[in-house]
N, C-alpha and C positions, 0 to 999 in steps of 0.2 A: 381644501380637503384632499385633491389630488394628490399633492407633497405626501403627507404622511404615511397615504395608504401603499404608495409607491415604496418610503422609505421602508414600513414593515415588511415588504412583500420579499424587497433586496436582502433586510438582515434574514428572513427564513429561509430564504433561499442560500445564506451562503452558510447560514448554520447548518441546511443540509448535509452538505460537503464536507464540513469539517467536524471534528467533534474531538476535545479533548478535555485528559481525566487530569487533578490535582495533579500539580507535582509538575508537570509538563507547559515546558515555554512554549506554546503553540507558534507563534511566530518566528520564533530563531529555529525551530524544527521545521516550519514549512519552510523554512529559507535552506535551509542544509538540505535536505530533499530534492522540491525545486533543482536544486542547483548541479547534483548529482545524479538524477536520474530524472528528472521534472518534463510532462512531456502531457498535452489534451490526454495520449491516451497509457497513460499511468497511473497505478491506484496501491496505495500502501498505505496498511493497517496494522496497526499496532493494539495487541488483545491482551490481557490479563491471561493468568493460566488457567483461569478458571473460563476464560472464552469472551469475555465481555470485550465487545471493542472499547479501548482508551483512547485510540488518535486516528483521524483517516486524513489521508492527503488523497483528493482527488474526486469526481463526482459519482454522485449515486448511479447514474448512468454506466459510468466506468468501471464502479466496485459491484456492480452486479451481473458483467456481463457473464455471459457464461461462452469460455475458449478452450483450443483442445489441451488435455493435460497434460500432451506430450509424452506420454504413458502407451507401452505395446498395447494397452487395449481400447486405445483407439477413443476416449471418451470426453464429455465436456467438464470443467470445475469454475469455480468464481472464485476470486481472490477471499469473497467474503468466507465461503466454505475452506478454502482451506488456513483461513484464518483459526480458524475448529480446531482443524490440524493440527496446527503449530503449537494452538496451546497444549495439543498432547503429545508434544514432543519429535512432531513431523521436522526434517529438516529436509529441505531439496532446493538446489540449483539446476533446472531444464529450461531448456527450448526447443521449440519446433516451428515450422509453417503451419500458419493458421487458415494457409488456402492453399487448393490444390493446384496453382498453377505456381507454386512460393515466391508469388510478389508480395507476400505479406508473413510475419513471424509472432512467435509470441515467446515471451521468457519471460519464468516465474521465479519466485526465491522466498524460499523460508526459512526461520530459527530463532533463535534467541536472539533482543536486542542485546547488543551491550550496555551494560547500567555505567552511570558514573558514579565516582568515589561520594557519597552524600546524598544520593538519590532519595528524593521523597516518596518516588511514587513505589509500588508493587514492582516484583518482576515483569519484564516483559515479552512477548513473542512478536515477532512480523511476519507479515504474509504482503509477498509484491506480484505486480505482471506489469508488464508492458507490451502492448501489440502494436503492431502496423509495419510500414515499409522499412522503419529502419531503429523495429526495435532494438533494443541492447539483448545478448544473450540472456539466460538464468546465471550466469557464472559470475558475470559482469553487473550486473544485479544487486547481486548479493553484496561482493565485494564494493562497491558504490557506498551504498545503502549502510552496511553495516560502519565504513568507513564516516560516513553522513551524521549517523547517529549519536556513534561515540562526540563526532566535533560539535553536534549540538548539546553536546552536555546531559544529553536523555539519562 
């Protein structure tokens, strides 16, 4: 009885994490991600225009946290919220220190994925961050990411 309850417990738990729409190789996308900017504390989502997340790499923990926006005024955002953003057209590559002694950074990135030639799915947006001692900037990010996307065939 053990086995099974365990087995379901493992598949909920990692369908938390992930979550993808029609049209999307979830594994050759996690692997191009992963591979590019892939890191416990990284969280990229991929939303419809209309806002709906299609693809999350990374955990609930992660894509909820809330870090600075790196914005003069001083405030906190979540990957998930400025996933919002993006579908409305927000584009940004920032970083900053995410603590005030900056042993620690954060860098964010948004825009349009790039679609490939035959794409099944809907347009799409991303919305990324990565925090800690040796995050990537927002610039770096971006450029990764969007580089990641296109090779996964999205």
């Amino acid at each position: 009885m053990r086995g099974p309850l365990a087995a379901l417990c493992v598949c909920l738990a990692l369908g938390a994490c992930s979550k993808s729409a029609p049209g999307i190789d979830d594994a050759r996308l996690s692997d191009a991600v992963g591979a590019a900017i892939g890191d416990p504390a990284t969280c990229v989502i991929l939303a419809t225009k209309s806002g709906d997340v299609a693809w999350r790499y990374g955990t609930h923990m992660t894509c909820s946290r809330a870090l600075p926006d790196c914005s003069q005024g001083g405030g906190t955002v979540t990957v998930e919220a400025l996933a919002t953003l993006a579908a409305k057209g927000d584009e940004r590559a920032i970083s900053c220190r995410s603590v005030p002694d900056g042993s620690r950074s954060v860098g964010w990135a948004t825009g349009p994925a790039p679609a490939a030639k035959g794409a099944t799915h809907e347009p799409l947006v991303y919305a990324a961050v990565m925090e800690g001692e040796r995050a990537l900037p927002g610039r770096e990010i971006k450029l990764r990411l969007e580089n990641a996307l296109a090779d996964a065939g999205l």
